[in-house]
C-alpha positions as CSV (number, residue, x, y, z in Angstrom):
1,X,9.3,94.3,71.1
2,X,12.8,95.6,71.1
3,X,15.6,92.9,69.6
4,X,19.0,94.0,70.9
5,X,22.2,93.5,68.0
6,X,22.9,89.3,68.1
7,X,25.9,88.2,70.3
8,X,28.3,87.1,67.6
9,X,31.5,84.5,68.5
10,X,34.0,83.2,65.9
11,X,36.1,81.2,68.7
12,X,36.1,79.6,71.9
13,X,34.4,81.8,74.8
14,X,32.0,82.0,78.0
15,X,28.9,83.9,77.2
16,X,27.6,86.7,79.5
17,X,24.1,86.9,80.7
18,X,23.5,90.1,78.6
19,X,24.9,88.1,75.5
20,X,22.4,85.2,76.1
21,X,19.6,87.6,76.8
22,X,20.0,89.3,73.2
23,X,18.5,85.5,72.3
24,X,20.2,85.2,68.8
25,X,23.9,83.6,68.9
26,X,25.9,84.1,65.6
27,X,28.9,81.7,65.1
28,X,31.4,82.1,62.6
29,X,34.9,80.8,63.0
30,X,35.6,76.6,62.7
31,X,34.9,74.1,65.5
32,X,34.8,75.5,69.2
33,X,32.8,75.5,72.3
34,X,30.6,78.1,73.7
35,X,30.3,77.8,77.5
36,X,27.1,79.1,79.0
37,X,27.1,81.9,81.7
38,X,26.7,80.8,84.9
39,X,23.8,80.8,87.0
40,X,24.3,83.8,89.1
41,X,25.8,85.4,86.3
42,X,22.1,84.8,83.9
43,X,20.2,85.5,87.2
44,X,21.2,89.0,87.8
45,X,21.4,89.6,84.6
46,X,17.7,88.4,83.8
47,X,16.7,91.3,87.1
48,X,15.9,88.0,89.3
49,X,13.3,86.4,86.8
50,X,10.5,84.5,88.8
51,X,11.6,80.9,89.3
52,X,9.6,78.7,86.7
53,X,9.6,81.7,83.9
54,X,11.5,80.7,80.6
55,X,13.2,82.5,77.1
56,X,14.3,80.9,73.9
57,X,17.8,81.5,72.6
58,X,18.5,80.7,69.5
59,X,22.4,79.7,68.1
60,X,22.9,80.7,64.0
61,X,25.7,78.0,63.0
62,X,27.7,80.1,59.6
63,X,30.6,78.6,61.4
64,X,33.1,76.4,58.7
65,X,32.3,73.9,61.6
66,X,30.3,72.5,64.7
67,X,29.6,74.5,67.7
68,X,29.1,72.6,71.3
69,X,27.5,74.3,73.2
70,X,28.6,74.0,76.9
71,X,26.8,74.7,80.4
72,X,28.4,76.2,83.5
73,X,28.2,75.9,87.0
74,X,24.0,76.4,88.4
75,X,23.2,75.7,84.4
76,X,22.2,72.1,83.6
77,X,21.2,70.4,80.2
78,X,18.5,68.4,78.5
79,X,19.0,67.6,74.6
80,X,22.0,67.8,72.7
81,X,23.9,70.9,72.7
82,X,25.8,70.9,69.5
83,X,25.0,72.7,66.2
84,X,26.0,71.6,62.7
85,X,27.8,73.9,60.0
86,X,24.7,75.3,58.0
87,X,22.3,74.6,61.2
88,X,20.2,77.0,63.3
89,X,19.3,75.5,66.7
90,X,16.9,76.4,69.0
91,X,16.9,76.3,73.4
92,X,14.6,77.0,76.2
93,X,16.6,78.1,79.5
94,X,14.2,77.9,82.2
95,X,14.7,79.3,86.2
96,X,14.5,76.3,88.5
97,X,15.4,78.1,91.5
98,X,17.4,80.8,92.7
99,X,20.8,80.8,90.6
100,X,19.6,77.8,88.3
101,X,18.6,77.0,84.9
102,X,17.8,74.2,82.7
103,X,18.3,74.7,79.1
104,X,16.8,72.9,76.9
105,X,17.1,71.9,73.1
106,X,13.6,72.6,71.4
C-alpha cells in the first residue's frame, strides 16, 4: 500500500479530488472552513469508482482552532463536520450514484 504526502491547509480552501484521495488532511492555521470537492470533481478523480464503493479520509486538527468542514455541490453530509483544536476526525465518503457522495463522520 502506497500512502501519497498528506494534503496540508493552514486557511480557508476547496479541496481537490486528488487532495481528498491522499486520505490524511493536515490543518494548521486558526479557525476556517474546508469545502469539499465536488462530485464530478471526486468522481473523475477516484477513475469512476463503482457506485456503492467507499474510502476513509481522515482530518489531523494542529490548527490554533476549529476546522468545519464543508460539502459542495453532488456531496452531501451525515454527522457533524467540525474538528476541534487537538482533534483527529475520521469520514467515510461513499459513491451514491454517478457524480455523488455521502460523507460520513465515523
Amino acid at each position: 500500500y502506497v500512502q501519497a504526502a498528506p494534503t496540508s491547509k493552514s486557511t480557508t480552501a476547496t479541496l481537490t479530488g486528488a487532495e481528498v484521495l491522499t486520505q490524511i488532511l493536515n490543518t494548521t492555521g486558526t479557525t476556517y472552513t474546508v469545502t469539499m470537492p465536488t462530485g464530478t470533481n471526486l468522481d473523475t478523480a477516484t477513475g469512476g469508482m463503482p457506485t456503492d464503493t467507499a474510502f476513509d479520509f481522515t482530518v489531523i486538527n494542529t490548527a490554533s482552532g476549529t476546522i468545519t468542514m464543508a460539502v459542495n455541490t453532488g456531496i452531501t453530509s451525515l454527522g457533524t463536520l467540525t474538528v476541534a483544536t487537538g482533534v483527529s476526525a475520521s469520514f467515510r465518503i461513499r459513491k451514491t450514484a454517478a457524480n455523488t457522495f455521502v460523507i460520513y463522520r465515523v
